[in-house]
C-alpha positions in Angstrom: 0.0 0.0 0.0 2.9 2.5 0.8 4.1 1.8 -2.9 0.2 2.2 -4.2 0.3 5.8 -2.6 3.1 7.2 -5.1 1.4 5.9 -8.1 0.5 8.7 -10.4 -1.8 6.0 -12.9 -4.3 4.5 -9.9 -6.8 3.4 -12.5 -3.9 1.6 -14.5 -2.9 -0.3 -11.2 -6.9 -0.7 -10.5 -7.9 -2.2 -14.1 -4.5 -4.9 -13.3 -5.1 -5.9 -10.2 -9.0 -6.0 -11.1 -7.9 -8.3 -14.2 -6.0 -10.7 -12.0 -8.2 -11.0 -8.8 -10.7 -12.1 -10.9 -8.2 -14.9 -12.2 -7.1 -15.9 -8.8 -11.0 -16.2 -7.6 -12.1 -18.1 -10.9 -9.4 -20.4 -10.9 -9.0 -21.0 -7.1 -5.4 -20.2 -7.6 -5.5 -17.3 -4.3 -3.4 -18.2 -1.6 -6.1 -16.8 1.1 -9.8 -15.4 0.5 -8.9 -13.4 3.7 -5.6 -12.1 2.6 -7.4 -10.9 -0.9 -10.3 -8.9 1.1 -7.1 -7.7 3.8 -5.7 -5.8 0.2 -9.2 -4.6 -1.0 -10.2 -3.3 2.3 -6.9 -1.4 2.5 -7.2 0.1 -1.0 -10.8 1.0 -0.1 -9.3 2.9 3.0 -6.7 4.1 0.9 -9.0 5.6 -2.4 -12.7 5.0 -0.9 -15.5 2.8 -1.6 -15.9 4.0 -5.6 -12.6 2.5 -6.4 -12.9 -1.0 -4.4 -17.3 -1.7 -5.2 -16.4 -3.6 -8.5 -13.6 -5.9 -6.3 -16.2 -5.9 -3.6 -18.5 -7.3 -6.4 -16.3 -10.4 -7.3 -15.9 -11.9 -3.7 -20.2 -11.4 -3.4 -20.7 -13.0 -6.7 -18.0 -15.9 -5.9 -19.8 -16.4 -2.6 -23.5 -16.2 -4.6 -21.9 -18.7 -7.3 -20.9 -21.5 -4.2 -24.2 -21.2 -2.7 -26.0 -21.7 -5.8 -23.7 -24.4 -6.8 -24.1 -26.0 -3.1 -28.2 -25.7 -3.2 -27.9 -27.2 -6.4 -25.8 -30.6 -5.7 -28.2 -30.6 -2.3 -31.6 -30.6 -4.8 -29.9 -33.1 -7.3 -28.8 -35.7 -4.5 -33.0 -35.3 -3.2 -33.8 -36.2 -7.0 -31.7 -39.7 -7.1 
């Protein structure tokens, strides 16, 4: 974060680190869920909440995806 603050280009570093969160999160390749909202919850202190909402966005819609996902296995196992 204390190298973030001297970045003239915060959109650049934003659309990057946008681009490869949302690789980490689809591919299950992050080393901690915790450690990933730890960075966005620091950049959001850091630039506020406009900056951070689409981030924000990814870890609800992973979460909405595994629940989904979990209800369905749950209904198909009923079905059998």
């Amino acid at each position: 974060i204390v190298i973030f603050r001297y970045l003239a280009d915060k959109d650049v570093f934003e659309a990057y680190y946008k681009n490869h969160l949302a690789k980490r999160l689809l591919g299950n390749k992050s080393g901690s869920e915790e450690a990933e909202r730890a960075m966005v919850s620091l950049l959001k202190a850091e630039c506020g909440y406009q900056f951070t909402s689409k981030l924000e966005g990814m870890f609800n819609d992973m979460r909405i995806s595994k629940e989904t996902a979990e209800k369905y296995r749950t209904h198909k196992k009923g079905l059998v």
